[in-house]
N, C-alpha and C positions, 0 to 999 in steps of 0.2 A: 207839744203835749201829746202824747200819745193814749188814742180811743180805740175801744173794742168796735167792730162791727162785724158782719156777716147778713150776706144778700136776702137770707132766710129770717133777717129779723121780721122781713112782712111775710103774712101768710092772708092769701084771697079771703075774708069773712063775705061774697058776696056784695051788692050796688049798690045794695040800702041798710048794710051795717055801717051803723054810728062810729064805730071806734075808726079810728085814721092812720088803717096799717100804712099807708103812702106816705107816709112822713120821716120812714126810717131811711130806705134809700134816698129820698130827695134830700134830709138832712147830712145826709153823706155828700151827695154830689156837692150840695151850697157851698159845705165845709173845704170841700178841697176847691171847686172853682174860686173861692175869697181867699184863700191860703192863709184860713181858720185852720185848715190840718193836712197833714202833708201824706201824700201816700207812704211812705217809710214809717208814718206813726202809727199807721193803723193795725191793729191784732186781730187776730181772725180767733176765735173760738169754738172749740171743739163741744160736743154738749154735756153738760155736766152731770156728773158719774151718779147713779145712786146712792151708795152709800154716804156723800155729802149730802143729798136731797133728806136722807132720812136722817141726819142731826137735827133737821127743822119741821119735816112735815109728816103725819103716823104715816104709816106704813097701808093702813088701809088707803088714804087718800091717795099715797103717790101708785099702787097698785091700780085702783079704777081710773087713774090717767094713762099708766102703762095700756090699759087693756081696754079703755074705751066702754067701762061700766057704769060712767057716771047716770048718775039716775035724771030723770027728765027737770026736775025742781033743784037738783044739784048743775045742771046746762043754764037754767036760769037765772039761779043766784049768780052764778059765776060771768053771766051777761055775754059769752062769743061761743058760738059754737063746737062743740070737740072735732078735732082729727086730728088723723095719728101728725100730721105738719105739726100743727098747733103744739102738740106732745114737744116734739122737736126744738120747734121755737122755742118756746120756753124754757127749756134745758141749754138753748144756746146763750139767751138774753142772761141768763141766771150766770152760767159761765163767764161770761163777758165782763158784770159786774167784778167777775175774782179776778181777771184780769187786770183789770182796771187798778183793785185795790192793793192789789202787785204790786204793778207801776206809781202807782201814788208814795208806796210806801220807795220807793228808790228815785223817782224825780218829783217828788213832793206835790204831783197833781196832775191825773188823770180823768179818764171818761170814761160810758159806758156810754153807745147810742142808741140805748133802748133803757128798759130797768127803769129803777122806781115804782117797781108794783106792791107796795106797801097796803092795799087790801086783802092780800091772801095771809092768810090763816095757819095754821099746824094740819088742822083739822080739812079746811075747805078754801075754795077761792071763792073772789065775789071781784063786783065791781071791776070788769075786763081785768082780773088780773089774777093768774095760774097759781105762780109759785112768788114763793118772796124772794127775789135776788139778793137785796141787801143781806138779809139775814142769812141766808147760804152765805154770802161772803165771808160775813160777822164769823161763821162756824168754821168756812174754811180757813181764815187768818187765826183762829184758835188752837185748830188742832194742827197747825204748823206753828207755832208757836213764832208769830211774825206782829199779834198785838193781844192787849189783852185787855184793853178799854176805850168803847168806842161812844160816835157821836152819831145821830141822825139828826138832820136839819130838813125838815119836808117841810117845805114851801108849796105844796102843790093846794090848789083850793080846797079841796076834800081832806077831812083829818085822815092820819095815818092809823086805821085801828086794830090792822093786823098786826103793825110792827106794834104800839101800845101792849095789846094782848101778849104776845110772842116774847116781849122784854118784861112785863107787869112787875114781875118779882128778881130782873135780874140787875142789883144795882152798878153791873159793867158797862150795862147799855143805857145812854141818856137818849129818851126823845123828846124830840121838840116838834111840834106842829102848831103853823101859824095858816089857820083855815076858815073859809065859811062858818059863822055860827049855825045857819039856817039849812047848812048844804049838807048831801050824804058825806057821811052815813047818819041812820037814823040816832041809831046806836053807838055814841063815842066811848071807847076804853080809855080813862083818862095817860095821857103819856106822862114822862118826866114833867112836862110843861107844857099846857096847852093855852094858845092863843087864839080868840075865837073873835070873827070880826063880822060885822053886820052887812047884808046887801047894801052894794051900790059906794062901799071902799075906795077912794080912789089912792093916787100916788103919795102925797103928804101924807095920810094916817094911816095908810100902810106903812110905811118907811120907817114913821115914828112910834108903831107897834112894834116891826123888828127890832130896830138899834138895842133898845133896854132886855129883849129875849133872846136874840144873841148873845149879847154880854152875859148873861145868866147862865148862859146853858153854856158855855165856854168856859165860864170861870167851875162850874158845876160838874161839869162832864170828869176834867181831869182826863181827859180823850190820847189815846193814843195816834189814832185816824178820825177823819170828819165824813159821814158820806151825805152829799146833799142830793136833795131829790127838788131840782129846779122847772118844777110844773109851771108852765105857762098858761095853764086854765086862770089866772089871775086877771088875764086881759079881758077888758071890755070889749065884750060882745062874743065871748066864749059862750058855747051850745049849753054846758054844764055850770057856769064859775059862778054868775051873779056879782062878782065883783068888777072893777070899772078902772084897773089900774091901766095908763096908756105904756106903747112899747116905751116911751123914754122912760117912765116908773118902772116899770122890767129892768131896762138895763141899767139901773142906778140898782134896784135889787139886787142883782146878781154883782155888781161891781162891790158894792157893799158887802155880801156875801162873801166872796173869794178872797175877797183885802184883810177882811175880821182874820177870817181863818189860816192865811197867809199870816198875817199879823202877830199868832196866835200860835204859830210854827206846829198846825196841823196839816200834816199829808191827807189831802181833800179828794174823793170822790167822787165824779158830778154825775148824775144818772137822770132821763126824761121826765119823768114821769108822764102826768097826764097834761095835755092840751086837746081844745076842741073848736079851735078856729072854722069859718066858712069854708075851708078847704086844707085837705093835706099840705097842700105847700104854702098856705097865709099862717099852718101852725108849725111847718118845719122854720121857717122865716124867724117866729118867734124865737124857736131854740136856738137859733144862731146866736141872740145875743148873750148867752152865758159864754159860750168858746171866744166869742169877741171878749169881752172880760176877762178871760182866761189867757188869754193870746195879750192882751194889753198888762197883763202879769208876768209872764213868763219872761224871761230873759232871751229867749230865741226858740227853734225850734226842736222838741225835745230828740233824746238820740234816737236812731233807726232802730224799728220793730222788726221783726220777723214774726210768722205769722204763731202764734200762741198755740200751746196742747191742752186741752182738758180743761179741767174747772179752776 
């Protein structure tokens, strides 16, 4: 299977920011030391062009990220400090995703090792998250005319309410979010389909929430691509999740996950989202087990990459 990365998906936020830039490289390493992913699969991405950034985001926003004018309550909403890296990373992570959504559409199932920032906005970012990948992809497979009806599956704890917002009125895009009732954001834009589940969720009623909201949003979508957003904040004893699923319910998740949409003969996108385990590498641990599932799909390992241009 072939995944996007780039060393610059971490950028230093400092010793006592919360978000867990260490998970990007260490889930790289994992991947290849388990032969989860083979160096030949990997795509490197270049950062992704403007003129794709502004199918999705005004022109004002992506202007004060070019130039570093965000205002001091526009730094907080947005929850990680600005610089011009940050700038960068983001345009790489966003890239990566079209990458991915490439390859998905020609070996029926790809990665991005970063992405799933599904709280940023048109307008603004929030909740550690810049730009919305997904939806730059959504734009860039548009105006190549490579799909024209897509799926989102965010699994990650936090509802998805950028993408919500971003799709509201567009019936090409179905979203599906199966998240914290009680958890951010405060404010849900409702999606295609929202799943809302109580603290302290464990594996059985999670499980038996997805199976019947998959099947809905599958038979619903009429999708041409799937992209999921396999957030491990679901685990018990995540910084942010409140929920209580253990890794075995994770990776029964994700295995159910891949299978449906295999099943369902959509070319799949799997992107991080959020995890916030004790430590960078107890939540890159977690992501492993979607490429485990994915890798237990797969026929073998997919063809040799070179490294990727552009968005």
């Amino acid at each position: 299977m072939r995944a996007s990365f780039h060393a610059d998906y971490r950028v230093d936020l400092g010793p006592t920011h919360p978000y867990p830039m260490g998970k990007y490289p260490l889930l790289h390493g994992l991947l290849l030391e388990r032969g989860l992913l083979h160096a030949g699969e990997v795509m490197t991405p270049d950062e992704a062009p403007r003129p794709l950034l502004d199918r999705v985001h005004t022109a004002a926003y992506l202007d004060s990220l070019e130039q570093g004018t965000l205002s001091a309550a526009e730094v907080r909403r947005l929850g990680v400090p600005w610089s011009a890296r940050l700038w960068r990373r983001s345009r790489l992570a966003a890239a990566g995703t079209c990458l991915a959504a490439r390859a998905a559409l020609d070996d029926g199932l790809a990665a991005n090792l970063a992405g799933g920032t599904h709280h940023a906005f048109a307008d603004h970012g929030e909740g550690f998250c810049v730009l919305n990948d997904v939806a730059i992809a959504i734009e860039a497979l548009r105006a190549e005319g490579l799909a024209r009806r897509f799926l989102i599956v965010d699994l990650d704890v936090h509802q998805g309410n950028g993408n919500a917002s971003l799709y509201a009125h567009d019936p090409t895009v179905y979203t599906l979010s199966l998240h914290g009732s009680n958890n951010y954001p405060a404010v849900k834009p409702p999606s295609s389909l929202d799943v809302a589940l109580a603290d302290g969720t464990g594996d059985e009623e999670y499980l038996s929430a997805l199976a019947p909201a998959l099947e809905r949003a599958v038979a619903e979508a009429s999708a041409d691509i799937a992209f999921y957003l396999a957030g491990v904040d679901v685990v018990a004893g995540d910084r942010y999740g409140r929920l209580a699923l253990t890794r075995a319910g994770l990776a029964a998740r994700e295995r159910h996950v891949l299978s449906r949409l295999r099943a369902a003969g959509l070319p799949t996108v799997i992107t991080l989202a959020g995890g916030y385990a004790p430590t960078p590498l107890a939540t890159a641990e977690l992501h492993t087990e979607v490429f485990a599932a994915a890798t237990a799909l797969a026929p073998g390992p997919g063809p040799a990459a070179t490294n990727g241009e552009g968005a």
